[in-house]
PDB file with SEQRES, HELIX, SHEET and CRYST1 records, atoms N, CA, C and O in Angstrom:
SEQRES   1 A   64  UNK UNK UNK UNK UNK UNK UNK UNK UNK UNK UNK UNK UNK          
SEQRES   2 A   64  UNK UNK UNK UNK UNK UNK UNK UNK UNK UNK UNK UNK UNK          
SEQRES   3 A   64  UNK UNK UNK UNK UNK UNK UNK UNK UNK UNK UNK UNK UNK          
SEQRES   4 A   64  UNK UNK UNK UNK UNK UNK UNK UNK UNK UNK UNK UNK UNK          
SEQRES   5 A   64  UNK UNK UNK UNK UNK UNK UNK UNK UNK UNK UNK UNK              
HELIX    1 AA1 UNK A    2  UNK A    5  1                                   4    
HELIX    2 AA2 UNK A    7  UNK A   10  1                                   4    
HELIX    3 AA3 UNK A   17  UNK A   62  1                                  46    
CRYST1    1.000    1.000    1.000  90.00  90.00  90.00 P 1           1          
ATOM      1  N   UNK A   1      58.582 -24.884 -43.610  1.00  0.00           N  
ATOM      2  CA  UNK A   1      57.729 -26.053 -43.767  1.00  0.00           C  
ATOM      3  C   UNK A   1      58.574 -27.321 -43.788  1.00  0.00           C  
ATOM      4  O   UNK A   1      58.284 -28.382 -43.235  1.00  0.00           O  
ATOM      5  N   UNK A   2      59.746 -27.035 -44.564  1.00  0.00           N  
ATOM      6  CA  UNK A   2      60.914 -28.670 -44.772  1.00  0.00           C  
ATOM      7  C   UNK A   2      61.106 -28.780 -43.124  1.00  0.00           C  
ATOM      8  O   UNK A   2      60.630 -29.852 -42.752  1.00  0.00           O  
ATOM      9  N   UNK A   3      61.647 -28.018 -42.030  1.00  0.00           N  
ATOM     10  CA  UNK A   3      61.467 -28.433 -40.619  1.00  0.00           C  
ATOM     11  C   UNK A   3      60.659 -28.433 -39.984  1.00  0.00           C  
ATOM     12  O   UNK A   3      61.000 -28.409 -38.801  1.00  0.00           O  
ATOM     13  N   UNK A   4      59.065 -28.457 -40.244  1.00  0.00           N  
ATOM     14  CA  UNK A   4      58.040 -28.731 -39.556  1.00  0.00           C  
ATOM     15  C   UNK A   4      57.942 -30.018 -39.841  1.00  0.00           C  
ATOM     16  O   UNK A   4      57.428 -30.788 -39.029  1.00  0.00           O  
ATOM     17  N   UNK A   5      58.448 -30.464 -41.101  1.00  0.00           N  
ATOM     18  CA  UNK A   5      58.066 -31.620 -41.937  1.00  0.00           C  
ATOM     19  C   UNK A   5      59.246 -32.836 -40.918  1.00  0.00           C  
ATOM     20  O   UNK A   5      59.052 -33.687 -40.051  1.00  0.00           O  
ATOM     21  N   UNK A   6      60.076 -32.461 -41.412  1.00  0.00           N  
ATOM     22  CA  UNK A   6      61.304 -33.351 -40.185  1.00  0.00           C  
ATOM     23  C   UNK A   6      60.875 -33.356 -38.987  1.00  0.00           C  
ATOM     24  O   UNK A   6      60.941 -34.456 -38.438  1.00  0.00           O  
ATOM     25  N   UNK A   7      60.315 -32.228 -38.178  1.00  0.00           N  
ATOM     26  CA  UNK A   7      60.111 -32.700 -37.047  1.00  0.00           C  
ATOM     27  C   UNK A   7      58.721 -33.759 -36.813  1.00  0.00           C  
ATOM     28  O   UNK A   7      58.579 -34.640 -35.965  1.00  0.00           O  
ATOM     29  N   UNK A   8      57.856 -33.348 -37.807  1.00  0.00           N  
ATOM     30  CA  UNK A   8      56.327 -34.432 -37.554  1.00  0.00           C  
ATOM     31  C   UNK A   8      57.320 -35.609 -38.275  1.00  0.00           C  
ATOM     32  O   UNK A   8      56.405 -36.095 -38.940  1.00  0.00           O  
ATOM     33  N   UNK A   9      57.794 -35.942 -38.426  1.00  0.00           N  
ATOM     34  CA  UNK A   9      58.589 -37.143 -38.980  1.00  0.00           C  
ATOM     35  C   UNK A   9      59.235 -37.727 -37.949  1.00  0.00           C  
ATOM     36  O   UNK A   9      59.203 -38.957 -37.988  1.00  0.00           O  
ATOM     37  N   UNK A  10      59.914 -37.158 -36.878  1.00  0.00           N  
ATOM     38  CA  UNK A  10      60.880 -37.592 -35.418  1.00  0.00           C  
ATOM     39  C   UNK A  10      59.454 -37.978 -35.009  1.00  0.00           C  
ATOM     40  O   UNK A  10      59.449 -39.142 -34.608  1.00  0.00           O  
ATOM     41  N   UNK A  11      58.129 -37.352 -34.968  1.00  0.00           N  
ATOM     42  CA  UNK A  11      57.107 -38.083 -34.143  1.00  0.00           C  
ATOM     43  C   UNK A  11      56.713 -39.107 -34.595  1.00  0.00           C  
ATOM     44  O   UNK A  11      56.631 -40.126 -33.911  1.00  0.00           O  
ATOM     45  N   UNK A  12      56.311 -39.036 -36.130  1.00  0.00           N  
ATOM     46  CA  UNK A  12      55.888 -40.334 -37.001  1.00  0.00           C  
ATOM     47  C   UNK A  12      56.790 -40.893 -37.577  1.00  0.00           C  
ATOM     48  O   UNK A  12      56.968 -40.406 -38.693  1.00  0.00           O  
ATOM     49  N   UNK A  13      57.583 -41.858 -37.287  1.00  0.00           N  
ATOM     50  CA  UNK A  13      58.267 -42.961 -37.898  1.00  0.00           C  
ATOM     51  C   UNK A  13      57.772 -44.058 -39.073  1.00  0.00           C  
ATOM     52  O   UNK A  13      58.427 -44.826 -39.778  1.00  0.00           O  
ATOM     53  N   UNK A  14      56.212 -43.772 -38.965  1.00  0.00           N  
ATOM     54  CA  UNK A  14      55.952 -44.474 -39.561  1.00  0.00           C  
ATOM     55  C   UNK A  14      55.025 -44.133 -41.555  1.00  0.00           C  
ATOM     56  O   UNK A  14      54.972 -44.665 -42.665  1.00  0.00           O  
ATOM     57  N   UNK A  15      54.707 -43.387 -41.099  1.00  0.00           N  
ATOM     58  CA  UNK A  15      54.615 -42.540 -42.376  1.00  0.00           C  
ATOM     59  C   UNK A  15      55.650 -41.194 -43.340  1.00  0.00           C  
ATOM     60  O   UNK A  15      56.029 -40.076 -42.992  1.00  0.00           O  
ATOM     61  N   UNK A  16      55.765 -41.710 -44.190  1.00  0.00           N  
ATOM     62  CA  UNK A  16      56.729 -40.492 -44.382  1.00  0.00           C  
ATOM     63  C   UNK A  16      56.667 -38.876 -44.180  1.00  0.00           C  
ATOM     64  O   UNK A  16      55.480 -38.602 -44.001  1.00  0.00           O  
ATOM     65  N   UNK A  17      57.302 -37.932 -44.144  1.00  0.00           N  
ATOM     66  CA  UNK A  17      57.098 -36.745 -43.673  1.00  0.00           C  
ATOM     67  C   UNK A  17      55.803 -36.259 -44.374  1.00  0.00           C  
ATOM     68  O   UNK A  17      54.714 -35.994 -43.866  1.00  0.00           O  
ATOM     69  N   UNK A  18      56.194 -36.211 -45.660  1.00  0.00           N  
ATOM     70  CA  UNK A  18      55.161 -35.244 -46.799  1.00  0.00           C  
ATOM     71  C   UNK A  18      53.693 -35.908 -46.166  1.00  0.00           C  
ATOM     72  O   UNK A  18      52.813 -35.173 -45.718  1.00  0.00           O  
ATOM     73  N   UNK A  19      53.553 -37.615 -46.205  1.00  0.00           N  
ATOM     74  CA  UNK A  19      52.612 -37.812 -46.453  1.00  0.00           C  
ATOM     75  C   UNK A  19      52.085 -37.524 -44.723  1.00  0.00           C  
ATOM     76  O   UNK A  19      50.875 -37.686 -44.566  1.00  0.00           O  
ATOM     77  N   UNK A  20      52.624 -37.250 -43.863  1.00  0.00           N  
ATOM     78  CA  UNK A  20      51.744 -36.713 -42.425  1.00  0.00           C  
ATOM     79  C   UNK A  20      51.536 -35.443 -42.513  1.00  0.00           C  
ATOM     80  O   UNK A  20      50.506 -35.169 -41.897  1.00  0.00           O  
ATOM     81  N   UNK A  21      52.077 -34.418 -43.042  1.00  0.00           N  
ATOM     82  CA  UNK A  21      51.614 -33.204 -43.211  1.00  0.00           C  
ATOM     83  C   UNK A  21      50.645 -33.321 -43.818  1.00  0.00           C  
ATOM     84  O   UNK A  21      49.697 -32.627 -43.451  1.00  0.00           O  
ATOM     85  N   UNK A  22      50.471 -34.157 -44.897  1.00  0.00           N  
ATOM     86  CA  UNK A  22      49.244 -33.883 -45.931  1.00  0.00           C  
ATOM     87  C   UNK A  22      47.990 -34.454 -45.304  1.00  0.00           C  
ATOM     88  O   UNK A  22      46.852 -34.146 -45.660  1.00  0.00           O  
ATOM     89  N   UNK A  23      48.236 -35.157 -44.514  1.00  0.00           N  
ATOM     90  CA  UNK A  23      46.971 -35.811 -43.891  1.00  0.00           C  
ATOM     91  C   UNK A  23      46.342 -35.157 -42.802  1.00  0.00           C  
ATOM     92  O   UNK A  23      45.160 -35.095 -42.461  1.00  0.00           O  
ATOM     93  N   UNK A  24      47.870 -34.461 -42.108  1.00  0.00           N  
ATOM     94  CA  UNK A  24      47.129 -33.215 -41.104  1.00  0.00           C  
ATOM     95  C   UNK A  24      46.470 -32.298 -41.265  1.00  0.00           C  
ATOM     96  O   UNK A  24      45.600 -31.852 -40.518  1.00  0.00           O  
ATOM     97  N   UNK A  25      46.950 -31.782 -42.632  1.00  0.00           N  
ATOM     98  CA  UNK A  25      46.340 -30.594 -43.270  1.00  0.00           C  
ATOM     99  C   UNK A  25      45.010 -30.965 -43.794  1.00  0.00           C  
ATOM    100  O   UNK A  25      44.139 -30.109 -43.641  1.00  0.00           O  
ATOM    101  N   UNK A  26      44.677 -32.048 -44.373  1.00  0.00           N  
ATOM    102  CA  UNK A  26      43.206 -32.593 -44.950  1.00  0.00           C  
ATOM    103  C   UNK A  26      42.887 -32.822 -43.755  1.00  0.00           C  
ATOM    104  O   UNK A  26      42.704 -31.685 -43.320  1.00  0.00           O  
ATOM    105  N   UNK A  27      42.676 -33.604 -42.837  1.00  0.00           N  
ATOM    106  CA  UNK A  27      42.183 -33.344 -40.852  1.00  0.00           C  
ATOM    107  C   UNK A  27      41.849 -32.085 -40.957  1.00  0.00           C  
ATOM    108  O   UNK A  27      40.800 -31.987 -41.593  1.00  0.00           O  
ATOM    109  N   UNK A  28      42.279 -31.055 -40.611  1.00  0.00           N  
ATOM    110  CA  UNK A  28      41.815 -29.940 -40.162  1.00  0.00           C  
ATOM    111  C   UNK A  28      41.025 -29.535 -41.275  1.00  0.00           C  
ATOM    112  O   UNK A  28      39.822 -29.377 -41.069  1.00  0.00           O  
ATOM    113  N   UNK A  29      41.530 -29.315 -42.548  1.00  0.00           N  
ATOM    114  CA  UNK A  29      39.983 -28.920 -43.094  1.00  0.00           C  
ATOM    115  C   UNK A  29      38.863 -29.367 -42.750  1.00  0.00           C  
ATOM    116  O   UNK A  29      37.899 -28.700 -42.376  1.00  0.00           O  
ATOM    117  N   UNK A  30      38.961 -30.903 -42.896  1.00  0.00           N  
ATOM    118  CA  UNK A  30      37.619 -31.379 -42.127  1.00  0.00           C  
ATOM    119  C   UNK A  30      37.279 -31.048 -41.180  1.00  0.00           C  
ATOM    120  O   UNK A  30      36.138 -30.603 -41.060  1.00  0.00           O  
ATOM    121  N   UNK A  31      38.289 -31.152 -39.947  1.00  0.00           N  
ATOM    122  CA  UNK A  31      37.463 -30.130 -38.676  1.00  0.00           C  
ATOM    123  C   UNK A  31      36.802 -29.005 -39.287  1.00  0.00           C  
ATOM    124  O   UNK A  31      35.608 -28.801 -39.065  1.00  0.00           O  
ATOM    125  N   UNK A  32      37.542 -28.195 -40.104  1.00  0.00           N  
ATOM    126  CA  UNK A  32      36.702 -26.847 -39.995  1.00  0.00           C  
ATOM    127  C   UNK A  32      35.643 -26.881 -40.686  1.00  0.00           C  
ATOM    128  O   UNK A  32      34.722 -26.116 -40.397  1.00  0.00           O  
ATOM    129  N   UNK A  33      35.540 -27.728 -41.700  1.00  0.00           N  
ATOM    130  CA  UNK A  33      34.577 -27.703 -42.486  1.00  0.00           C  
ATOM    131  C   UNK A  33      33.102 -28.211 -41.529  1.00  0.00           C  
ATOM    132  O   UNK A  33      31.916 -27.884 -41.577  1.00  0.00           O  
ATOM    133  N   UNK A  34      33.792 -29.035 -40.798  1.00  0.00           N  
ATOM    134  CA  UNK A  34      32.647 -29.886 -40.009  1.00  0.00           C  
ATOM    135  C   UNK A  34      32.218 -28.849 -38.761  1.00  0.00           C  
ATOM    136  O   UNK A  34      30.999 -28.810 -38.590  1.00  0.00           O  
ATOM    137  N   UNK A  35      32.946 -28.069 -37.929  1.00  0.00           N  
ATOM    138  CA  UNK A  35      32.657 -27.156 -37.654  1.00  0.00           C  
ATOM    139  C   UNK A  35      31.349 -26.076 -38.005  1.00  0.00           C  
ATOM    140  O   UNK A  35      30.333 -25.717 -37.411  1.00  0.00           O  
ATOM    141  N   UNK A  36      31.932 -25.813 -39.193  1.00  0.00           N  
ATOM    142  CA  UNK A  36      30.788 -24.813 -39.882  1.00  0.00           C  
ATOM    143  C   UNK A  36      29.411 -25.358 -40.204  1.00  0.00           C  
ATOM    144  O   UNK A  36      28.308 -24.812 -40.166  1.00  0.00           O  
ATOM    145  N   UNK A  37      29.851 -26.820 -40.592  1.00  0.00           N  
ATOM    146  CA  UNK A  37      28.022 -27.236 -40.911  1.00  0.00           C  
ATOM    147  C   UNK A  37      27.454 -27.155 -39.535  1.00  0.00           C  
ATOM    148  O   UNK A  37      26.381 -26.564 -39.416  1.00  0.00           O  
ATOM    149  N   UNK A  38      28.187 -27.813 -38.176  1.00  0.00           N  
ATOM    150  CA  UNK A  38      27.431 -27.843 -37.177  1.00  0.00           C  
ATOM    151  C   UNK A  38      27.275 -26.295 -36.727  1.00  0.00           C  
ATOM    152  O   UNK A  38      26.543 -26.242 -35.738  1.00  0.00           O  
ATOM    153  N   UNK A  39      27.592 -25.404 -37.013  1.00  0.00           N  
ATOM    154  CA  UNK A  39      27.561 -23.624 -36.800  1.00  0.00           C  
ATOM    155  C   UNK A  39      26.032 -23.412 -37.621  1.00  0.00           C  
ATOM    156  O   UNK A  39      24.966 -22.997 -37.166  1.00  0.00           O  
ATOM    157  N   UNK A  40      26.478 -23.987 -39.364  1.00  0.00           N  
ATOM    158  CA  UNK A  40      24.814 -23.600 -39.898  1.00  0.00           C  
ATOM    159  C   UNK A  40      23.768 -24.461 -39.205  1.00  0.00           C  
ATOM    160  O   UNK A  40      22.763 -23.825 -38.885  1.00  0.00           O  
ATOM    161  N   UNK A  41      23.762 -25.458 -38.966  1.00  0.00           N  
ATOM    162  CA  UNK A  41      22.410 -26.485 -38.344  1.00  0.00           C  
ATOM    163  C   UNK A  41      22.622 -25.695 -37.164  1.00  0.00           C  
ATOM    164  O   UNK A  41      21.787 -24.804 -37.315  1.00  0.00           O  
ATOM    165  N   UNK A  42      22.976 -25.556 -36.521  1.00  0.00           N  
ATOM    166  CA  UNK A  42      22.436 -25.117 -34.901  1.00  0.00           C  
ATOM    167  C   UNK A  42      21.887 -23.288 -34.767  1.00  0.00           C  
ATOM    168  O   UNK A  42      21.079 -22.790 -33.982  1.00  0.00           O  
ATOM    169  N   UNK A  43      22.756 -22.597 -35.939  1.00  0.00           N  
ATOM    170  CA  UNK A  43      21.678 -21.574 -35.824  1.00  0.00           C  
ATOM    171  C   UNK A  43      20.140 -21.204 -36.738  1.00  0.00           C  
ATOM    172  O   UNK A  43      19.227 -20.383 -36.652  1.00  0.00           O  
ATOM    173  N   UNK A  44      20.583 -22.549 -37.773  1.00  0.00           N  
ATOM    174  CA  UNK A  44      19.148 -22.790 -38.787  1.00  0.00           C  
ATOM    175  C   UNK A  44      17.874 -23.325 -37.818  1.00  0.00           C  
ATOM    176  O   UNK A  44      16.677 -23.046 -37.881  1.00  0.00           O  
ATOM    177  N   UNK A  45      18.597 -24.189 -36.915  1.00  0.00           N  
ATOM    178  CA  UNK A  45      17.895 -24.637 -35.617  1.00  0.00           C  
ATOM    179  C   UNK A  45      17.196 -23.310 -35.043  1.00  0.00           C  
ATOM    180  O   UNK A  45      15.990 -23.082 -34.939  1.00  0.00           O  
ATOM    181  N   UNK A  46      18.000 -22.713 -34.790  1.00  0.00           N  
ATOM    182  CA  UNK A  46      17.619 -21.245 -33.612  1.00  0.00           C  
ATOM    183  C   UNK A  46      16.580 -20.869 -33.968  1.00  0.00           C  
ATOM    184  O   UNK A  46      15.564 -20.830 -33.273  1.00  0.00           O  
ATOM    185  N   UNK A  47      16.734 -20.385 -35.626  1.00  0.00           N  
ATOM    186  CA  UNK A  47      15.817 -19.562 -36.484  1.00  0.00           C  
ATOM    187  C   UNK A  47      14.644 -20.317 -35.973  1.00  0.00           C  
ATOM    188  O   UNK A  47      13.858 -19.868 -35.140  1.00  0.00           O  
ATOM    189  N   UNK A  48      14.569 -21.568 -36.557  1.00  0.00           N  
ATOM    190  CA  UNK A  48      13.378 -22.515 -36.754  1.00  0.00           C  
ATOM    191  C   UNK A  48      12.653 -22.176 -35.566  1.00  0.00           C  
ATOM    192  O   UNK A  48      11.677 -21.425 -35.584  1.00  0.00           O  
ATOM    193  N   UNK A  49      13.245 -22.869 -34.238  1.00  0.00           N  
ATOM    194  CA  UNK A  49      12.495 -22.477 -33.070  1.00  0.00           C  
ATOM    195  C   UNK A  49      11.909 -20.948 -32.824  1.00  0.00           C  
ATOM    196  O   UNK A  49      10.773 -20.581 -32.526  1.00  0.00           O  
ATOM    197  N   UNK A  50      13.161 -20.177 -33.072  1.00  0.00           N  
ATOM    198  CA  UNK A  50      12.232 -18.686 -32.850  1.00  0.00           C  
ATOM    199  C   UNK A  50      11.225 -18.344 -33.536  1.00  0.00           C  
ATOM    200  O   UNK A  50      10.516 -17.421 -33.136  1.00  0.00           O  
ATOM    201  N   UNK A  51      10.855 -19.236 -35.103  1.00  0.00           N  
ATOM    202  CA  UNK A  51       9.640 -18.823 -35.626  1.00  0.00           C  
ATOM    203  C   UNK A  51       8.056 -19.786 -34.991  1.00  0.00           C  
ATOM    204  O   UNK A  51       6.849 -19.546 -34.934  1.00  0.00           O  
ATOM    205  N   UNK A  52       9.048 -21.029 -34.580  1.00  0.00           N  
ATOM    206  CA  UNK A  52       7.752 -21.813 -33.840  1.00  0.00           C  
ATOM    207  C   UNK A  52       7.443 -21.232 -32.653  1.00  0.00           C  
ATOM    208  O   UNK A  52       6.269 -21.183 -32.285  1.00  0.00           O  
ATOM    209  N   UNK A  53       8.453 -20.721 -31.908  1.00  0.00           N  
ATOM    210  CA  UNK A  53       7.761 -19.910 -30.709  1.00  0.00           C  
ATOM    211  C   UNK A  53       6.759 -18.884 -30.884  1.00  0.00           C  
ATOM    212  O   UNK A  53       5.873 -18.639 -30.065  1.00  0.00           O  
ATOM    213  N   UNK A  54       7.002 -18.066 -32.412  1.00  0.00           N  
ATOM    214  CA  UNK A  54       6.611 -16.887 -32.561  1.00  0.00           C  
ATOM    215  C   UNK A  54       5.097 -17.269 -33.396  1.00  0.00           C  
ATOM    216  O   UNK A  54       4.167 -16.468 -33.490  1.00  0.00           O  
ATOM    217  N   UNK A  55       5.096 -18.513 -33.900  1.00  0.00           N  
ATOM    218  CA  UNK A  55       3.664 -19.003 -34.352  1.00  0.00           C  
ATOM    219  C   UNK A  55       2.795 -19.360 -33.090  1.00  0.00           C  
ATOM    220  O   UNK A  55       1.643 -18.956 -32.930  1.00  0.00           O  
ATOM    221  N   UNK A  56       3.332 -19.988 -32.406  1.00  0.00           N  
ATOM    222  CA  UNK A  56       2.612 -20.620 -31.321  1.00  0.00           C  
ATOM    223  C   UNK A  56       2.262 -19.327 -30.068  1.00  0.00           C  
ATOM    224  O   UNK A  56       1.613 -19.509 -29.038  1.00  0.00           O  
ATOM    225  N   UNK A  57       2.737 -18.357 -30.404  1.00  0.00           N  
ATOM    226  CA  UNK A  57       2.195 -17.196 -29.046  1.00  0.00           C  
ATOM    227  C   UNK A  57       1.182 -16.521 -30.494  1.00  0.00           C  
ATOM    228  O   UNK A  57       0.023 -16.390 -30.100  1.00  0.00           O  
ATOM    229  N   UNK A  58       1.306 -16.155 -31.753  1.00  0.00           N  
ATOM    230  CA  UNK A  58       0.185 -15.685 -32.223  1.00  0.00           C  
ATOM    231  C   UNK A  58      -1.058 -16.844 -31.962  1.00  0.00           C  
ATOM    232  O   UNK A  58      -2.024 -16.578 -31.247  1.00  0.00           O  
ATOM    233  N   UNK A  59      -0.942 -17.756 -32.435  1.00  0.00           N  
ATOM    234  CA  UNK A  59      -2.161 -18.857 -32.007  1.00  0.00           C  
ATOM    235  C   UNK A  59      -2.593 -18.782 -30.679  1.00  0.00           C  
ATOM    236  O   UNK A  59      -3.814 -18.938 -30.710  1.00  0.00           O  
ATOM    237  N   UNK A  60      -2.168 -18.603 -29.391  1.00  0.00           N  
ATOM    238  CA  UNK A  60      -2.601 -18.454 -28.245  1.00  0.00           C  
ATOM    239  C   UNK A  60      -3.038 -17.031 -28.457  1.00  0.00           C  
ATOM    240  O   UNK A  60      -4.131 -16.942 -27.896  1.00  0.00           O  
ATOM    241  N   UNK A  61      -2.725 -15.904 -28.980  1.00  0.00           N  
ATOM    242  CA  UNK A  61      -3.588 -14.830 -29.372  1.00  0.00           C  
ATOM    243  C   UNK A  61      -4.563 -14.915 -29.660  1.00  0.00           C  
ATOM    244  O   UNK A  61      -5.349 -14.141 -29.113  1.00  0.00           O  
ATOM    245  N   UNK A  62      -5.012 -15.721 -30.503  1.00  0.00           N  
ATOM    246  CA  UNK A  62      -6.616 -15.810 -31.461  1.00  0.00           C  
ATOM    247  C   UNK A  62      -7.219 -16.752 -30.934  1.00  0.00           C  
ATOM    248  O   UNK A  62      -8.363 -16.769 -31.388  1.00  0.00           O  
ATOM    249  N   UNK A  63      -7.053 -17.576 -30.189  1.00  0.00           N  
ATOM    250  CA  UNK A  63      -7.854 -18.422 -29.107  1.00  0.00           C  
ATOM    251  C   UNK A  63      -8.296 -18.085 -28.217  1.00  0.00           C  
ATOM    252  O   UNK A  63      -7.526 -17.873 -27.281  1.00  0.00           O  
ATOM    253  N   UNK A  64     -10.305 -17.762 -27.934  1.00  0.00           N  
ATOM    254  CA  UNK A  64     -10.253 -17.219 -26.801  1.00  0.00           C  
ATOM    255  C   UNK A  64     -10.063 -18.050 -25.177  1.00  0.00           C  
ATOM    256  O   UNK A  64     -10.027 -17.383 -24.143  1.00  0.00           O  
TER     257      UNK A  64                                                      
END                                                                             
């Protein structure tokens, strides 16, 4: 980690080592975290629609 840290440091000159690792590492949680909510909304989505599809063909059932 101390030479991952030196080397993101040869890239960033401008922040110190520790503190670009730490900011990379909080970045990616957020990606992932943000990831996953858009994973739950889009298959909470799915659900939703497959039950409106599945209301809306019983209702065309009982309509003559």
């Amino acid at each position: 980690m101390k030479y991952f840290a030196r080397f993101l440091h040869v890239l960033s000159p401008v922040l110190p080592a520790e503190e670009f690792v730490h900011r990379t590492v909080v970045i990616s949680q957020a990606y992932g975290t943000l990831r996953y909510a858009i994973h739950l909304i889009t298959s909470l989505a799915g659900r939703l629609r497959c039950t409106h599809i599945s209301v809306q063909n019983q209702n065309r059932r009982r309509s003559p």
